[in-house]
C-alpha positions in Angstrom: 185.0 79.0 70.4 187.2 77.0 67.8 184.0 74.8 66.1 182.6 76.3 63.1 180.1 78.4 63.5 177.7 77.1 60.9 174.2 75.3 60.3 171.8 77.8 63.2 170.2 75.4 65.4 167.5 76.6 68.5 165.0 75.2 70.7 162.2 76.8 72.4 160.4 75.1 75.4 157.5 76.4 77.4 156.9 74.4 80.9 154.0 74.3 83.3 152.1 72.5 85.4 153.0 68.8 86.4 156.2 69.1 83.7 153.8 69.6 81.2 156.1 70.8 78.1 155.6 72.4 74.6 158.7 72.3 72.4 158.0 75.2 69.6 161.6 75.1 68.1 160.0 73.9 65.0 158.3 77.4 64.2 159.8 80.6 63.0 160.7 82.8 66.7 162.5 85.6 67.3 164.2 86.4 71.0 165.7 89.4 72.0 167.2 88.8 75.7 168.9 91.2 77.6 171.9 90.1 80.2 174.0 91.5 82.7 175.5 91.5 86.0 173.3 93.9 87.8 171.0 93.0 90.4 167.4 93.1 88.4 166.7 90.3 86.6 167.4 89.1 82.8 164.8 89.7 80.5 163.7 88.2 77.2 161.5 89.0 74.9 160.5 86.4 72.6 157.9 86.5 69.7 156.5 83.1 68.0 155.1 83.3 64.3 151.9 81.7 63.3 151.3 79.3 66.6 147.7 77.4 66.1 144.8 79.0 67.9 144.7 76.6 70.8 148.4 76.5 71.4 148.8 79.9 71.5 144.9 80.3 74.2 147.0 77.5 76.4 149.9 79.3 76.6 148.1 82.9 77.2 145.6 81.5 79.9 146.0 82.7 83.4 143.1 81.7 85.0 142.6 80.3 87.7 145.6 79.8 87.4 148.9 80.3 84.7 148.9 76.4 82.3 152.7 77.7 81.5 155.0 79.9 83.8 158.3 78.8 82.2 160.1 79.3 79.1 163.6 78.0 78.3 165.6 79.2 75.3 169.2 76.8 74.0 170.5 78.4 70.6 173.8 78.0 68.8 175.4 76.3 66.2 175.6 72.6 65.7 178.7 71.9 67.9 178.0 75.1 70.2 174.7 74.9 71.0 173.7 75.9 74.8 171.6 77.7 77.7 171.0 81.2 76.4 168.1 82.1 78.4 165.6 79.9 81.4 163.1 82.6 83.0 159.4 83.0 84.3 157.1 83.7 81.8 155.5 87.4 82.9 153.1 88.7 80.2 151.6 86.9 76.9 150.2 88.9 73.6 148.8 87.9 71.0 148.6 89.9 67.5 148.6 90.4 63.8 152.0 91.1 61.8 149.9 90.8 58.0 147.2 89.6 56.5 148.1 85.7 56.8 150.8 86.5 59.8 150.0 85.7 63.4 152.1 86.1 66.8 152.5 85.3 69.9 154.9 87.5 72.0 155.9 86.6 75.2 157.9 88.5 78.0 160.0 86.8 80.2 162.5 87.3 83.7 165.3 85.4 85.6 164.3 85.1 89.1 161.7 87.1 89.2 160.0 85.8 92.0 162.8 85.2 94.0 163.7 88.7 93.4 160.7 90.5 94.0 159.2 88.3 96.8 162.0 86.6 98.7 161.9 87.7 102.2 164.2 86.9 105.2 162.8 86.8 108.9 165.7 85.5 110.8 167.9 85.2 113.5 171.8 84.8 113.2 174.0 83.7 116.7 177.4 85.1 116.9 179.2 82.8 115.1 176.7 82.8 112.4 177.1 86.0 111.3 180.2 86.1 109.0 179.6 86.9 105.4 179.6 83.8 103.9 177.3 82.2 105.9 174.9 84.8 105.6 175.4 84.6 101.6 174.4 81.2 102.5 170.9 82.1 104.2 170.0 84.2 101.5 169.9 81.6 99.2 168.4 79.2 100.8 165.3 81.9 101.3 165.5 82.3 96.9 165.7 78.7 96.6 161.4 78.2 97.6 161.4 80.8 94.3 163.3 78.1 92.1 166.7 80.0 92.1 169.9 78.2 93.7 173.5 79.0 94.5 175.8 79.5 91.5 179.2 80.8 92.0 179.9 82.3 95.1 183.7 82.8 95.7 185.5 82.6 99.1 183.9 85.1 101.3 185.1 86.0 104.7 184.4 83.9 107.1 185.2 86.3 110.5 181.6 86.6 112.5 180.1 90.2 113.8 181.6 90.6 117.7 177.3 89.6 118.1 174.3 88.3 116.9 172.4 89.7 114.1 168.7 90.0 113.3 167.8 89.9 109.5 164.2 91.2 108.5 163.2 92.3 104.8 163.9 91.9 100.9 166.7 88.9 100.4 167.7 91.5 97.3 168.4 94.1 99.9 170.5 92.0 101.9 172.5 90.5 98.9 173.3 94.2 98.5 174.8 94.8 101.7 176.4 91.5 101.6 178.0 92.3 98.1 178.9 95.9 98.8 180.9 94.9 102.2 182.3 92.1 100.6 183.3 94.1 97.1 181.3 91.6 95.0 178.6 91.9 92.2 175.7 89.7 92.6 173.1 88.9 89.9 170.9 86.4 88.9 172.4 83.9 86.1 170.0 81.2 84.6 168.2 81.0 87.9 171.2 80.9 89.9 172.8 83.6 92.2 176.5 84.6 91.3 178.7 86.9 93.4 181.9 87.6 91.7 184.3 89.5 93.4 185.0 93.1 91.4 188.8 92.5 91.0 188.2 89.3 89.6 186.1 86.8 87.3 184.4 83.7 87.3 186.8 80.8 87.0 186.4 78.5 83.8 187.3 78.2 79.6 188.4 81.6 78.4 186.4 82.2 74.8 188.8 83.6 72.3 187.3 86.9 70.5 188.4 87.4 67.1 187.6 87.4 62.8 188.6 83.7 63.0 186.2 82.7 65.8 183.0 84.9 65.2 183.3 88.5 65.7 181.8 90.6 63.3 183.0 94.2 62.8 185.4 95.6 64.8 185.4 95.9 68.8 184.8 99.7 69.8 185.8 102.1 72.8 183.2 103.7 74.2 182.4 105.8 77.5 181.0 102.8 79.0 183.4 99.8 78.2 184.2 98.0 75.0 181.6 97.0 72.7 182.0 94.4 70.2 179.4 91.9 68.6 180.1 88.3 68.2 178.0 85.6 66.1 175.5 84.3 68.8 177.9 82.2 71.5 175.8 80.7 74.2 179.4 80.2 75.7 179.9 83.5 76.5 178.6 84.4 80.0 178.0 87.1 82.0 181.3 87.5 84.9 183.2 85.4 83.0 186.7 86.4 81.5 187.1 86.5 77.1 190.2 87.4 75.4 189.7 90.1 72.6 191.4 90.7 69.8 192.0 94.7 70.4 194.7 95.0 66.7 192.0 96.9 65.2 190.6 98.7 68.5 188.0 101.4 67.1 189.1 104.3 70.1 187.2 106.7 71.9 187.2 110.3 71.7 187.9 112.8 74.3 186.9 116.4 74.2 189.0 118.5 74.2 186.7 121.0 76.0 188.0 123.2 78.8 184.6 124.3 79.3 182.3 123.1 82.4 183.0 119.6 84.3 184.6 118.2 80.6 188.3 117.7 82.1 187.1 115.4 85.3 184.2 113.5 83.0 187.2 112.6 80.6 188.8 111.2 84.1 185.6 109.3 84.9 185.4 108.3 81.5 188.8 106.7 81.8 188.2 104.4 84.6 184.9 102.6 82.8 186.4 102.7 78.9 190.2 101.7 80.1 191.5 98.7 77.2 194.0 95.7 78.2 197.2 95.9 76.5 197.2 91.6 76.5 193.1 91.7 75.5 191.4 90.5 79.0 188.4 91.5 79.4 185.5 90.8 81.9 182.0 90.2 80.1 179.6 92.6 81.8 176.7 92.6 79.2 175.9 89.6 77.0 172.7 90.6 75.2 171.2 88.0 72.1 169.3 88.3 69.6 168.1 85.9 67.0 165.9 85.0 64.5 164.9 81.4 63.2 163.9 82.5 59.7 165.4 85.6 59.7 169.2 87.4 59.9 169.6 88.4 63.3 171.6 85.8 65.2 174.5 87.4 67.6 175.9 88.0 70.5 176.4 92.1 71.8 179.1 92.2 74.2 180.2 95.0 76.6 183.6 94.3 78.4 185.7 95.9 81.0 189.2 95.3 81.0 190.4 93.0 83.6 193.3 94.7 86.1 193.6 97.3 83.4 195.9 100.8 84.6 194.6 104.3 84.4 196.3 106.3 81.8 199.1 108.5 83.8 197.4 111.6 81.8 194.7 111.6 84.4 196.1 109.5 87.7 196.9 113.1 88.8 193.8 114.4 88.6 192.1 111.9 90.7 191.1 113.2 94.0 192.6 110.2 96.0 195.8 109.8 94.0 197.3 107.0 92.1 196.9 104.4 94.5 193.4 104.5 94.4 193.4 103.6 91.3 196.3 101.3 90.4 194.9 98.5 90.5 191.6 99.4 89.6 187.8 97.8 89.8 185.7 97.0 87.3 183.7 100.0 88.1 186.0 102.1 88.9 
């Protein structure tokens, strides 16, 4: 994140059939895509300003069969330009914003295919059974959907005492995987990540601060800190940043004796907690842009990485202080 962030530059590419390819960076668009490390896919939505008649009947055509199923987004600045979004084109519009003003919008997902219609039938010997190896399987079934291994950390590799039968939805078997392994998996770019929730994806370590693009001032909320960024395609979702937390905007408690207030402050606690050296773990990375227009940032909500509870509310936790020292990301 040390380049100037200057002169906007974007691209906008539509794929079908034999690599067929239509580059519309050259006209106005708009994208608003939503990221984060749950299990349901990325989304986009993406609207294209005064596309010519035909172009627009190509790209909206579904029978017999879709012309384009792909759409690829890189945005930036010159010297950080990057992958912000690459999904499968699910639903076309077409419309009228004035008089002289056509659109096209178009909504998009990260794997949906391989998330909605992956399915395992299989048959796992002993020694095939650890983990790891069926993390493995799983993504071998999501690769005939066009989505491949990403990061995957060290998993175990100790196999069940027997064999295992595996039957159903690859996404419900990534669950179990992740849960018994305390990991997060999600769909990145068309690539399954599992990141383990006491730790981060390895790799550079974006600075967040005035001097390198953040606008406003990073705020505590119930649900993490929130701070917005000019738009960073380096920023990814798992991946560790380092805030600038001087001018920390921080959360409210109630002071309400009244009801359930005292153990939501506790829940709150675990989900908002801050970093007293600024690591945080990117759990949301939403953009939004606009070619022509003034929208072009990055939203980010963080939770801090091996942060402590505050001792105000360790002894109200049911299980004691170590359960919670350390702590996961989600408490």
């Amino acid at each position: 994140m040390g380049v100037p962030q200057y002169l906007r530059k974007a691209s906008l590419i539509v794929y079908g059939v034999n690599n067929k390819a239509l580059n519309l960076g050259d006209l106005r668009f708009s994208f608003a895509i939503r990221r984060g490390d749950i299990q349901t896919p990325n989304s986009a939505d993406i609207r294209i300003y005064n596309l010519s008649s035909d172009t627009a009947y190509h790209i909206q055509q579904i029978t017999p069969a879709p012309e384009f199923s792909r759409v690829v987004i890189n945005a930036g600045y010159e010297g950080n330009f990057g992958l912000i979004f690459d999904g499968e084109i699910k639903q076309v519009r077409r419309g009228r914003s004035s008089e002289t003003d056509t659109y096209l919008d178009i909504t998009a997902a990260d794997g949906d295919s391989a998330y909605n219609y992956s399915v395992a039938s299989m048959s796992l010997a002993a020694e095939a059974t650890s983990p790891a190896n069926q993390a493995e399987q799983m993504i071998k079934v999501m690769a005939k959907h066009g989505v491949t291994k990403g990061y995957v950390p060290n998993l175990s590799s100790n196999p069940l005492p027997r064999g295992k039968a595996i039957y159903g939805m690859v996404k419900d078997e990534l669950r179990k995987i992740a849960k018994t392994t305390d990991t997060s998996w999600s769909i990145q770019d068309a690539k399954v990540n599992l990141v383990p929730l006491t730790a981060y994806m390895p790799g550079d370590v974006p600075v967040i601060s005035s001097a390198t693009g953040m606008i406003g001032l990073p705020e505590q909320t119930q649900n993490g800190i929130n701070v917005r960024v000019l738009l960073n395609p380096n920023i990814k979702v798992g991946q560790k940043v380092l805030i600038d937390i001087s001018s920390l905007q921080k959360y409210r408690y109630s002071l309400s004796l009244g009801g359930n207030q005292q153990a939501q402050n506790a829940a709150t606690e675990l989900f908002n907690k801050t970093s007293d050296d600024g690591s945080y773990y990117v759990m949301i990375a939403d953009h939004h842009g606009d070619t022509r227009g003034n929208d072009w940032y990055t939203d980010l909500t963080c939770l801090a990485v091996n942060a402590d509870v505050s001792p105000v509310y360790k002894t109200n936790i049911p299980l004691g202080e170590p359960a919670v020292t350390p702590i996961k990301r989600y408490g």
